[in-house]
C-alpha positions as CSV (number, residue, x, y, z in Angstrom):
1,X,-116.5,-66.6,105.4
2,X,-114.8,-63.9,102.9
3,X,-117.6,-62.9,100.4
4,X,-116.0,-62.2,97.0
5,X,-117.1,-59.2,95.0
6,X,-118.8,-59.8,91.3
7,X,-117.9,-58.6,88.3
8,X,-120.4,-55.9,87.1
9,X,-121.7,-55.0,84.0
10,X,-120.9,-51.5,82.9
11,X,-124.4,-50.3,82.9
12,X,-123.6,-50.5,86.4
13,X,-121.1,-47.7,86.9
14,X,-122.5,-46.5,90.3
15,X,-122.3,-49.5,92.3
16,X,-119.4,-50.9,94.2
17,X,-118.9,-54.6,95.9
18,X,-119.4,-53.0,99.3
19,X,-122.7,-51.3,98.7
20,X,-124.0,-54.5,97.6
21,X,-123.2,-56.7,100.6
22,X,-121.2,-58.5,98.9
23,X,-117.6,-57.2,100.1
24,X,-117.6,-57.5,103.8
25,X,-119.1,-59.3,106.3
26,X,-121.3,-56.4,107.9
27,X,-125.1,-57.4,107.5
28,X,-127.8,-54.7,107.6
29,X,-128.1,-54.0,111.2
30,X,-131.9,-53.9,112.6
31,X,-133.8,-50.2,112.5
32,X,-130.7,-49.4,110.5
33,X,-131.8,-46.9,107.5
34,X,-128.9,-46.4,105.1
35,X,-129.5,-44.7,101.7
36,X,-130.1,-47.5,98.9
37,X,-127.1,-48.0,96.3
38,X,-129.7,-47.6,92.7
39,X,-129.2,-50.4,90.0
40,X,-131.0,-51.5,86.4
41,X,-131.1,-55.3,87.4
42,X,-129.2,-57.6,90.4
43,X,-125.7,-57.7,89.0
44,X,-124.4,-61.0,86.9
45,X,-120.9,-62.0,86.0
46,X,-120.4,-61.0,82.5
47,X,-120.8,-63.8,79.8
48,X,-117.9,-64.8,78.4
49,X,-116.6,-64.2,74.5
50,X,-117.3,-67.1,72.3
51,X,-113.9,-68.2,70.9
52,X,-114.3,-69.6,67.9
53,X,-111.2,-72.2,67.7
54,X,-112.7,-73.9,70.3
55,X,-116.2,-72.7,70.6
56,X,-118.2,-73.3,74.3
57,X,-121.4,-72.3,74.8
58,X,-123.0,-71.4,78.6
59,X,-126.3,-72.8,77.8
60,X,-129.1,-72.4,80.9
61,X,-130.5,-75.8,81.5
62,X,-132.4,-73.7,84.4
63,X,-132.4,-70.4,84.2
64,X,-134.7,-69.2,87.3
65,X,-133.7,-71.3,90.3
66,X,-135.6,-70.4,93.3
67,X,-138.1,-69.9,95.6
68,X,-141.7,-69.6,93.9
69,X,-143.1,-66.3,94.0
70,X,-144.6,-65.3,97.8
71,X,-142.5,-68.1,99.5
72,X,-139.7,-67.7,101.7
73,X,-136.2,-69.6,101.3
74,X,-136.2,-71.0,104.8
75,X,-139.9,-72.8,103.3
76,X,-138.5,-73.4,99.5
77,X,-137.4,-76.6,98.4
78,X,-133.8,-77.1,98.7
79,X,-131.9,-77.5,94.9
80,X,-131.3,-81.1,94.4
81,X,-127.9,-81.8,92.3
82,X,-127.8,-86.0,91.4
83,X,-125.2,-87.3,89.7
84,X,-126.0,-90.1,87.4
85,X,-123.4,-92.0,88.5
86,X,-120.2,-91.6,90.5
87,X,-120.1,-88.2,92.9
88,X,-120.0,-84.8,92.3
89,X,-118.1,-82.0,93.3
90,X,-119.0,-78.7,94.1
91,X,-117.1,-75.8,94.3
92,X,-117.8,-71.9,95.9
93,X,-115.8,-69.1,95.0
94,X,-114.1,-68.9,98.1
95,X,-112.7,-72.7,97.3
96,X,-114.8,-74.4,99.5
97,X,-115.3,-78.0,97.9
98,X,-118.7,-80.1,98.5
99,X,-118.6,-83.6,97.2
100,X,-121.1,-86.4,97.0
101,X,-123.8,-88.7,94.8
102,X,-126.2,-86.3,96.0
103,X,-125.9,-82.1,96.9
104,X,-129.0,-80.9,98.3
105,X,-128.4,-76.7,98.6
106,X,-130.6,-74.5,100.7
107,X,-131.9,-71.5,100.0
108,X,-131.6,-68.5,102.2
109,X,-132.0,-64.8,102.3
110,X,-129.0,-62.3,103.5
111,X,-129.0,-59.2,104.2
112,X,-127.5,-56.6,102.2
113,X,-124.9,-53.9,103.8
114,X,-127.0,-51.4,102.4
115,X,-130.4,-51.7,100.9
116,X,-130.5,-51.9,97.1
117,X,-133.1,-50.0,94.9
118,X,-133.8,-51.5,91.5
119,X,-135.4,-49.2,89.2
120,X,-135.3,-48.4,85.5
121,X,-137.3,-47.6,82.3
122,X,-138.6,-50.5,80.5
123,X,-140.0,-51.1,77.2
124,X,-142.4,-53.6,76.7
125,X,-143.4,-56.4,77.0
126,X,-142.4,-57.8,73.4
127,X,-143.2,-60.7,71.7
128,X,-139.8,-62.0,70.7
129,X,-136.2,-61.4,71.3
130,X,-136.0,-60.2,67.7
131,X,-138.9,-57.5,68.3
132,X,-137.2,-56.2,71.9
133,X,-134.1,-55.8,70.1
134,X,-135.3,-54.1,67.2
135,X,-136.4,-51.3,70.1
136,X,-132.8,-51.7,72.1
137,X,-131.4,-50.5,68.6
138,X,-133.9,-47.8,68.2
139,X,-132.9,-46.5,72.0
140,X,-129.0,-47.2,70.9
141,X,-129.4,-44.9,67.8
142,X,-130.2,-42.1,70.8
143,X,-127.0,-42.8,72.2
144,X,-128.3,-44.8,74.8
145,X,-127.2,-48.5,76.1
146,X,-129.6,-50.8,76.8
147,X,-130.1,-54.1,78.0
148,X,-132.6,-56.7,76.9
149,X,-134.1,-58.9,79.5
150,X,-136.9,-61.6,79.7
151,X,-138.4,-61.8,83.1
152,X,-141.1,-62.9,82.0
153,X,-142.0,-61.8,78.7
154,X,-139.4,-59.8,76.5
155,X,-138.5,-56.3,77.5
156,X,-135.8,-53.7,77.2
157,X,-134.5,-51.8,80.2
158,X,-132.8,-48.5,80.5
159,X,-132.3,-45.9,83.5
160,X,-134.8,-44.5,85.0
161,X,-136.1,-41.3,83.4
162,X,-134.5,-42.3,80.2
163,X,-136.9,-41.0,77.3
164,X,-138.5,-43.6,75.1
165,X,-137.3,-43.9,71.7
166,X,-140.3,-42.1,69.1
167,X,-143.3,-44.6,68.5
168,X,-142.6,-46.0,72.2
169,X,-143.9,-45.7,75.2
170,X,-141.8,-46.2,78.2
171,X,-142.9,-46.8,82.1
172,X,-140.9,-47.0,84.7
173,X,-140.3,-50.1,87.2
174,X,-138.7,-49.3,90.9
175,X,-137.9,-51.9,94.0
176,X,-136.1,-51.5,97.1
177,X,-134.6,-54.5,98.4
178,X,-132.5,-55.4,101.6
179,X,-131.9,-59.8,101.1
180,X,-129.9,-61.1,98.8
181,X,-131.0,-65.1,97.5
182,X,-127.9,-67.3,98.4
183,X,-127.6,-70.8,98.5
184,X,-126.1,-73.0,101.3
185,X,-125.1,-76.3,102.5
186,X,-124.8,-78.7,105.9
187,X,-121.0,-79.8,106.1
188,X,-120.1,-83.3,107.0
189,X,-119.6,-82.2,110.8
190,X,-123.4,-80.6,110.5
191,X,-122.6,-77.0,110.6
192,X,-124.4,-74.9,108.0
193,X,-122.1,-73.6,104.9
194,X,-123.0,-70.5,103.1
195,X,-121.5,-70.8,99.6
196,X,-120.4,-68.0,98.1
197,X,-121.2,-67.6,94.5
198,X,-120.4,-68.4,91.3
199,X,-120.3,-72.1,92.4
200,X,-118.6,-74.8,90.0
201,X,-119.4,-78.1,90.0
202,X,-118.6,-81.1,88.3
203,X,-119.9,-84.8,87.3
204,X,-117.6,-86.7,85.8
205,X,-120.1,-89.3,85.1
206,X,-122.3,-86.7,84.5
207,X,-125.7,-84.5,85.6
208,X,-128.8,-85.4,85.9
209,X,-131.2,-82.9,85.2
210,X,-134.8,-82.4,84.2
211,X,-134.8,-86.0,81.8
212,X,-131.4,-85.8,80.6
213,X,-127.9,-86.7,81.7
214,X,-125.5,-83.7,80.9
215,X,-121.6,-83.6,81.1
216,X,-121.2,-80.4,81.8
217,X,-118.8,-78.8,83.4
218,X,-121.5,-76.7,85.2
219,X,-121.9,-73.4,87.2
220,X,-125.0,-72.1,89.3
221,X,-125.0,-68.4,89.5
222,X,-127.1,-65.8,90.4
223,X,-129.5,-63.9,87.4
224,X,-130.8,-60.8,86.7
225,X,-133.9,-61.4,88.5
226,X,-132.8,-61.6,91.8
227,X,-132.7,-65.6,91.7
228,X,-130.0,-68.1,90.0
229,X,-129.2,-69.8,87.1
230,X,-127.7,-73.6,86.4
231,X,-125.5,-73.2,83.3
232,X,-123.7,-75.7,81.4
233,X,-120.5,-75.3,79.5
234,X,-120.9,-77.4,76.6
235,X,-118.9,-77.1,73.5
236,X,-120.7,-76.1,70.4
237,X,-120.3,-79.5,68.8
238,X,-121.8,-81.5,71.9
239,X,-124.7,-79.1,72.2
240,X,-125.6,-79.6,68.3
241,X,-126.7,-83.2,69.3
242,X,-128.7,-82.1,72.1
243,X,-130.3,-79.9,69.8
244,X,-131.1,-80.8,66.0
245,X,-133.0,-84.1,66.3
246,X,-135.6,-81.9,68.8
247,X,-135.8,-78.9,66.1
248,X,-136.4,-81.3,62.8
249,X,-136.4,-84.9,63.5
250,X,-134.0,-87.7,63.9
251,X,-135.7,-89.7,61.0
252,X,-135.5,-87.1,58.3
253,X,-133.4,-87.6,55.5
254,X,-129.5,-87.0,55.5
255,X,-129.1,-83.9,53.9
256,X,-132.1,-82.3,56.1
257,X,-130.2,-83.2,59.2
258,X,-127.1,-81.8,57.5
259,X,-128.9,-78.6,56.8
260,X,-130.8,-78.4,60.5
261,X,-127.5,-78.7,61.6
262,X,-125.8,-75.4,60.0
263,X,-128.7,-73.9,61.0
264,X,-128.5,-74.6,64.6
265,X,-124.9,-74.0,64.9
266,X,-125.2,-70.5,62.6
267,X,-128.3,-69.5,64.6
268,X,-126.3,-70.3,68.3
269,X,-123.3,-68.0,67.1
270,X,-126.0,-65.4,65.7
271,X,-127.7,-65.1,69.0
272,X,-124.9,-65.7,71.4
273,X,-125.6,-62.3,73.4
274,X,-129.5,-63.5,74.1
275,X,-129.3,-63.5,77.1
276,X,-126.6,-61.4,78.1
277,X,-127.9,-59.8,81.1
278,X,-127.9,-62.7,82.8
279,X,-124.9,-64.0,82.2
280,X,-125.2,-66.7,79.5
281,X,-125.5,-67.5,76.0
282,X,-128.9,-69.3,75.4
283,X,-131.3,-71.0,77.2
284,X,-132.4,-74.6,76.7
285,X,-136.0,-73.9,75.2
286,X,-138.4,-72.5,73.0
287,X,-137.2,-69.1,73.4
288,X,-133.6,-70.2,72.4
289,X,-133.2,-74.0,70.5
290,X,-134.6,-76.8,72.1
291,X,-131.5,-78.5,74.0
292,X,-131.9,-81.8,75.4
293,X,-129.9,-84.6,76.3
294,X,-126.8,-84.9,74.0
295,X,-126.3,-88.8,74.8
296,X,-130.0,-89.1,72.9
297,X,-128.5,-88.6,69.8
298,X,-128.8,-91.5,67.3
299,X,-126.2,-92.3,64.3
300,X,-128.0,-89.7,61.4
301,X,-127.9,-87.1,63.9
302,X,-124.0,-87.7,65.0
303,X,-123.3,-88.1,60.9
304,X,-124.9,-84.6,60.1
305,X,-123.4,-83.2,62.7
306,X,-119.8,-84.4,62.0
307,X,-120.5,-83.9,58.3
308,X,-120.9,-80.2,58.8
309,X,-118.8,-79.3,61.5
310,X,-117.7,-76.0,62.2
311,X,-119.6,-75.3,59.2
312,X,-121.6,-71.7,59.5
313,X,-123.6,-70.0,56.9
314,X,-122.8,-66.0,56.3
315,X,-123.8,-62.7,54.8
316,X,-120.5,-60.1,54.9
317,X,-118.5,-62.3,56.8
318,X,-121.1,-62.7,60.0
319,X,-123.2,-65.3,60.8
320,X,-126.8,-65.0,59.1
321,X,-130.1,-64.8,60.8
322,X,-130.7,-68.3,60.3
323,X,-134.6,-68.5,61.9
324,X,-136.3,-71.6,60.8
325,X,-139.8,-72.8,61.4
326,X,-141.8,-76.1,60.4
327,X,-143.8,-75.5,57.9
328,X,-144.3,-72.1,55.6
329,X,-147.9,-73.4,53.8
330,X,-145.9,-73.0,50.7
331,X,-144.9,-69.5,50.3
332,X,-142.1,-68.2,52.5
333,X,-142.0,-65.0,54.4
334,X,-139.7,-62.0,54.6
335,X,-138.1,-61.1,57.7
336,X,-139.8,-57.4,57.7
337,X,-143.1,-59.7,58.1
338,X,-142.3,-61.8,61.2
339,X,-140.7,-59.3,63.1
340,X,-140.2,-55.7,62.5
341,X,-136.8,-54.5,61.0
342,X,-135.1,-53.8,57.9
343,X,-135.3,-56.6,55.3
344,X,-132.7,-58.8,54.8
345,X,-131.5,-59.8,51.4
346,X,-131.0,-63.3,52.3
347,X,-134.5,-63.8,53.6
348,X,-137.1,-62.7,51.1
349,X,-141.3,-63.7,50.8
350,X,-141.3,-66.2,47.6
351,X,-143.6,-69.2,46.9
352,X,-141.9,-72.3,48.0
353,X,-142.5,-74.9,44.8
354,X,-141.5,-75.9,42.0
355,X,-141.5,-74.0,39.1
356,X,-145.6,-74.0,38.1
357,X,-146.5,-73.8,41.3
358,X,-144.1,-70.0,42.2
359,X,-145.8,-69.1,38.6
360,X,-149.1,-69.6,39.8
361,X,-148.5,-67.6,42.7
362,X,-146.0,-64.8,42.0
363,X,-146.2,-62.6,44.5
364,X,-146.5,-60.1,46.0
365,X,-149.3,-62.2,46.4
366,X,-152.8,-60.0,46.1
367,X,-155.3,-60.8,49.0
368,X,-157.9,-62.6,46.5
369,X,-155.1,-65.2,45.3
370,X,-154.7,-66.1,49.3
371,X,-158.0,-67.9,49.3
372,X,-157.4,-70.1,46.3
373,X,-153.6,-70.7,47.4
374,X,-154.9,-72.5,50.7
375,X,-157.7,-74.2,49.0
376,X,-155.2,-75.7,46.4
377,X,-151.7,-75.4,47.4
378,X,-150.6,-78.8,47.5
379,X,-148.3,-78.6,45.2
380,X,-145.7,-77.0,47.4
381,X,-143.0,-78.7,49.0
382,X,-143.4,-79.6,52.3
383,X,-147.3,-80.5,52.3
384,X,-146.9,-83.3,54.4
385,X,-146.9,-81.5,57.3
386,X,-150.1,-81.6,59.4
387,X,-150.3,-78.3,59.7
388,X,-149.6,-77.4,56.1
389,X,-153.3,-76.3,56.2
390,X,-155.6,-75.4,59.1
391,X,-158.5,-74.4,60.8
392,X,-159.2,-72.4,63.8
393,X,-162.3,-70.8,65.7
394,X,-161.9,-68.1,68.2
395,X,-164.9,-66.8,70.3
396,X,-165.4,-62.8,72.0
397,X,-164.9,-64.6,75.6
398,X,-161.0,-65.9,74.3
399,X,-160.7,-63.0,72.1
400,X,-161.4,-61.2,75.5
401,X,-159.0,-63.0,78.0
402,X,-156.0,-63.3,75.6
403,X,-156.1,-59.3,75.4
404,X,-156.3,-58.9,78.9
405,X,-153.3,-60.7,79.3
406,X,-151.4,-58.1,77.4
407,X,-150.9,-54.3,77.9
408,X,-155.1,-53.9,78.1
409,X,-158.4,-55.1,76.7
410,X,-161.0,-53.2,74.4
411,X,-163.8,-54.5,76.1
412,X,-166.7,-57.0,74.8
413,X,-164.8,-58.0,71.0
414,X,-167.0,-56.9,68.2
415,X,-165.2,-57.4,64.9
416,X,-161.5,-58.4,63.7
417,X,-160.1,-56.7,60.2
418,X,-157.2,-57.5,58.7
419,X,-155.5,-54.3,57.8
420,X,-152.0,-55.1,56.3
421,X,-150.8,-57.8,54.5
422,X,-147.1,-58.6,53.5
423,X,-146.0,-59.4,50.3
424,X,-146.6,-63.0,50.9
425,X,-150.2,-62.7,51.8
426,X,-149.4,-63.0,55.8
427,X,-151.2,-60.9,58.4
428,X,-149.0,-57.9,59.1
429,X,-151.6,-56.0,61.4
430,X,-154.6,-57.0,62.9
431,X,-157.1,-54.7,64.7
432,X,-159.1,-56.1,67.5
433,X,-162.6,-53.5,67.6
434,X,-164.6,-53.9,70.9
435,X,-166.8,-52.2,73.3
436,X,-164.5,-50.2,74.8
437,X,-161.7,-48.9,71.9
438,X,-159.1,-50.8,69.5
439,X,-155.9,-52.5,69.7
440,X,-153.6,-53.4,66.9
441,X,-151.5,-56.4,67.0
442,X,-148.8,-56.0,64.8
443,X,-145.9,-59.1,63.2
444,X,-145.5,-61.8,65.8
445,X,-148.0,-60.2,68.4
446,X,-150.4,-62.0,66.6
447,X,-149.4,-65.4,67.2
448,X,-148.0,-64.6,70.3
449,X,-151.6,-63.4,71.8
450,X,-154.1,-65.6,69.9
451,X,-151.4,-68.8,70.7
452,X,-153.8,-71.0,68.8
453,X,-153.3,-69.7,65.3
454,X,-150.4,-71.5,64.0
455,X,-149.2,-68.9,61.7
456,X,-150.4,-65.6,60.2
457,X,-150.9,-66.6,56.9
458,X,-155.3,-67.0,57.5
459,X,-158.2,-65.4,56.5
460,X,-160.4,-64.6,58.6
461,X,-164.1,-64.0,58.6
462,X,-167.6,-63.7,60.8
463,X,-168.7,-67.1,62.0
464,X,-171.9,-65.9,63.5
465,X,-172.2,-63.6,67.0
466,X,-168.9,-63.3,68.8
467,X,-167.3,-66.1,67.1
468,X,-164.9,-66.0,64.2
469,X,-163.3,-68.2,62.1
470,X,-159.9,-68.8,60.4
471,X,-158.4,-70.8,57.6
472,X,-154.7,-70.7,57.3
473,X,-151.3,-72.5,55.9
474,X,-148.1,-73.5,57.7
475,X,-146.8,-73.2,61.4
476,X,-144.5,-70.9,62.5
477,X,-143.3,-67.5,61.5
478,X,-142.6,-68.5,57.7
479,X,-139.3,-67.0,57.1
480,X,-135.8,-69.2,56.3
481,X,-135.9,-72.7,56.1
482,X,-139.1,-74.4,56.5
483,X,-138.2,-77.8,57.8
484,X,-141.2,-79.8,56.3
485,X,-140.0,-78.1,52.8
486,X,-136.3,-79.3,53.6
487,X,-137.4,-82.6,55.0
488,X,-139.3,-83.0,51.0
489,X,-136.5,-81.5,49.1
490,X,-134.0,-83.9,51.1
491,X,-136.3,-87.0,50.1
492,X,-136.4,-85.7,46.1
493,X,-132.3,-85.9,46.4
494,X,-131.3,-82.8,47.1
495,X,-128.3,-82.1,48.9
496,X,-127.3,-80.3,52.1
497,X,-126.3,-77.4,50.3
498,X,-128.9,-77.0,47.7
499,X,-131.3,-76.7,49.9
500,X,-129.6,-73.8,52.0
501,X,-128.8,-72.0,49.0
502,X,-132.7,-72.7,48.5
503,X,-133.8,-71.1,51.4
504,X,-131.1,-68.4,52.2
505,X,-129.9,-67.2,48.7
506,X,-126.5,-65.0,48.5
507,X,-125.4,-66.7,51.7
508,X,-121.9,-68.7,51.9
509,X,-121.3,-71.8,54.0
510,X,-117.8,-71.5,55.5
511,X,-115.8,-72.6,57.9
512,X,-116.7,-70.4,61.4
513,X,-112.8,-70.0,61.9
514,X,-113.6,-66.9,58.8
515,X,-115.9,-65.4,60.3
516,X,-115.0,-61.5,61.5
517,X,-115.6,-59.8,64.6
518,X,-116.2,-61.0,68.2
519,X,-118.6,-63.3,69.4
């Protein structure tokens, strides 16, 4: 069979089809020693532009297809593709069609024509997409493009023996490799198939995947990574239904769905380029908007979705940063305290109640008010939610072994201190003091190392040897809507758009046809 060439992304420039192997039918010959072809990542088709007359997402309901880590593809489970009903049909890029109820695809290794060597500079890890880009900007203002990836955790990759931007520290990652991961098939007459990618495929009854059913149309490609992805194609209204009862609720009131739903749409436009370097839009969890089955949606989910459609909210004519959390303990955050960046006008710290309750706690908020404001907060809106107010103990030994998961430990931990606070009383830096040095976790590190604290607004204090104790409000990172908060106003009889006005002020809600620039 032909193998067609991929498109490549232009941080690319040096490679061609044929030095990849994927050009030609010549295979790496054995003893054969050719000079590797030097890339950033395993090329990806580029993700497509989002138009926004007829907005499609390419949403990863799997995004790292594969054999496991240390086994090889002749041992690895073949990819099972069900329909839910009906048959599918898969097709390669070479037009090679593969139809049935059932596709079960093989993996296998080939060699390259040449070997490959991946290498670049990487910062990192981060602990959000919003962090990692905040550094790809500060390595753009240095004139250099980079890409952000998420192997793992977050990171942000250059080329080799590209200097770190100031306040960073780069290292640098390097791998030779001579396979490629393919996929292949047994044809009806038994001979083997070796399916040249992108492959399409479509259920016209649709796919079943993970617990859903999805419609689809579908491709499986390869990632970033070195292993593949299964995307859907799902149009921006579909994938709202897959999405906003999972994010707030199917049972909370009208104009809270109506407003979870803006947000979800605004927030998919916003982030569109997540996850670029793959080759897709978004993925279908916690690291994108949790997308499940569309077919799931009841009749207040389909109504706020309808109700608002192509409906968007903007700040100078682009979509807005429209982060959202559950619950902010009753004072909202800035964006400058849950990840670093510039403010944003839009998204401000300010006590979340009515008007006695933002007196009582103007902010900035000082750090002795923070105590009394999570022993008597209940006045906010939104303290319904269980985790409105918590508590949380931490001993050395976790302390320890979350640290060590991270760029390194500081030993035995000794003592925790607090030593910035944001204007709405949340944890902006937190030094960890043990046996052995310091470490500083700064904005979301917090939460993203010590998983069990649910936000960063907390005190903390000694709770006898090696063990310390924290009282906090809210869960999540605080800033935009709180959905608790919405879910409350929506009950008192607010509408839609009072309580988006509420929680992103100076914003506009318009029609996503207005919006300027590309997607």
């Amino acid at each position: 069979m032909r193998f067609l060439a991929p498109s490549f992304p232009r941080s690319l420039p040096r490679l061609t089809p044929l030095a990849l192997g994927f050009g030609g039918s010549l295979l790496l010959a054995p003893g054969c020693r050719a000079m590797p072809a030097v890339a950033l990542h395993w090329p990806t088709p580029p993700r497509p532009a989002i138009e926004l007359t007829r907005p499609v997402l390419w949403v990863a309901l799997g995004s790292r297809l594969g054999p496991a880590p240390g086994v090889a593809a002749a041992k690895a489970p073949p990819l099972q593709l069900k329909a839910a009903s009906g048959r599918l049909e898969l097709q390669d890029a070479s037009g090679r069609t593969l139809q049935g109820s059932t596709l079960s695809l093989r993996w296998r290794e080939r060699p390259l024509q040449e070997p490959l060597l991946i290498e670049r500079s990487v910062l990192g890890p981060f602990s959000s997409f919003e962090t990692a880009d905040q550094a790809a900007q500060a390595w753009r203002r240095l004139g250099v493009e980079p890409v952000i990836a998420h192997p793992a955790e977050w990171e942000v990759w250059a080329p080799a023996g590209t200097a770190p931007p100031e306040g960073f520290q780069v290292r640098t990652w390097r791998r030779e490799v001579t396979t490629r991961l393919e996929l292949e098939a047994t044809g009806a007459d038994g001979s083997v198939i070796a399916l040249q990618g992108p492959l399409r495929l479509k259920a016209p009854a649709g796919l079943r995947w993970g617990k859903g059913v999805f419609q689809g149309p579908f491709r499986l490609q390869p990632n970033a990574y070195g292993g593949w992805s299964l995307i859907e194609q799902v149009p921006l209204e579909r994938y709202l239904l897959g999405v906003v009862p999972h994010e707030i609720g199917a049972g909370s009131p009208a104009a809270a769905l109506a407003a979870q739903a803006v947000l979800a749409r605004t927030w998919a436009l916003r982030n569109s380029h997540r996850y670029d370097v793959d080759g897709y839009h978004l993925c279908s969890d916690t690291q994108c908007q949790v997308y499940a089955d569309p077919r799931l949606a009841g009749g207040a989910v389909r109504r706020a979705v309808q109700a608002t459609r192509g409906q968007v909210l903007s700040w100078q004519g682009q979509p807005i940063h429209a982060v959202y959390h559950a619950s902010n303990g009753g004072i909202a955050a800035g964006f400058e305290e849950a990840w670093s960046g510039a403010p944003l006008p839009y998204l401000q710290a300010r006590p979340d109640g009515p008007p006695a309750f933002a007196k009582r706690f103007a902010l900035p908020l000082p750090a002795a008010s923070l105590p009394e404001l999570l022993r008597d907060g209940r006045t906010a809106y939104g303290a319904g939610h269980p985790l409105f107010r918590w508590s949380r103990q931490l001993n050395a030994t976790r302390i320890r072994q979350a640290l060590e998961k991270g760029p390194g430990g500081v030993g035995q931990p000794s003592a925790l201190k607090v030593l910035e606070r944001g204007p709405s009383g949340r944890v902006l830096a937190l030094a960890v003091v043990g046996s052995t040095g310091q470490r500083v976790l700064r904005l979301d590190a917090i939460r993203r190392t010590f998983r069990q604290l649910p936000s960063t607004l907390f005190v903390v204090r000694p709770d006898g040897p090696g063990r310390w104790s924290f009282s906090g409000g809210g869960f999540g990172h605080g800033a935009g809507l709180s959905q608790q908060g919405a879910i409350d106003l929506g009950g008192r009889g607010w509408s839609q758009q009072r309580i988006l006005a509420h929680y992103y002020p100076g914003t506009e809600l318009v029609p996503l046809e207005v919006l300027s620039g590309g997607l």
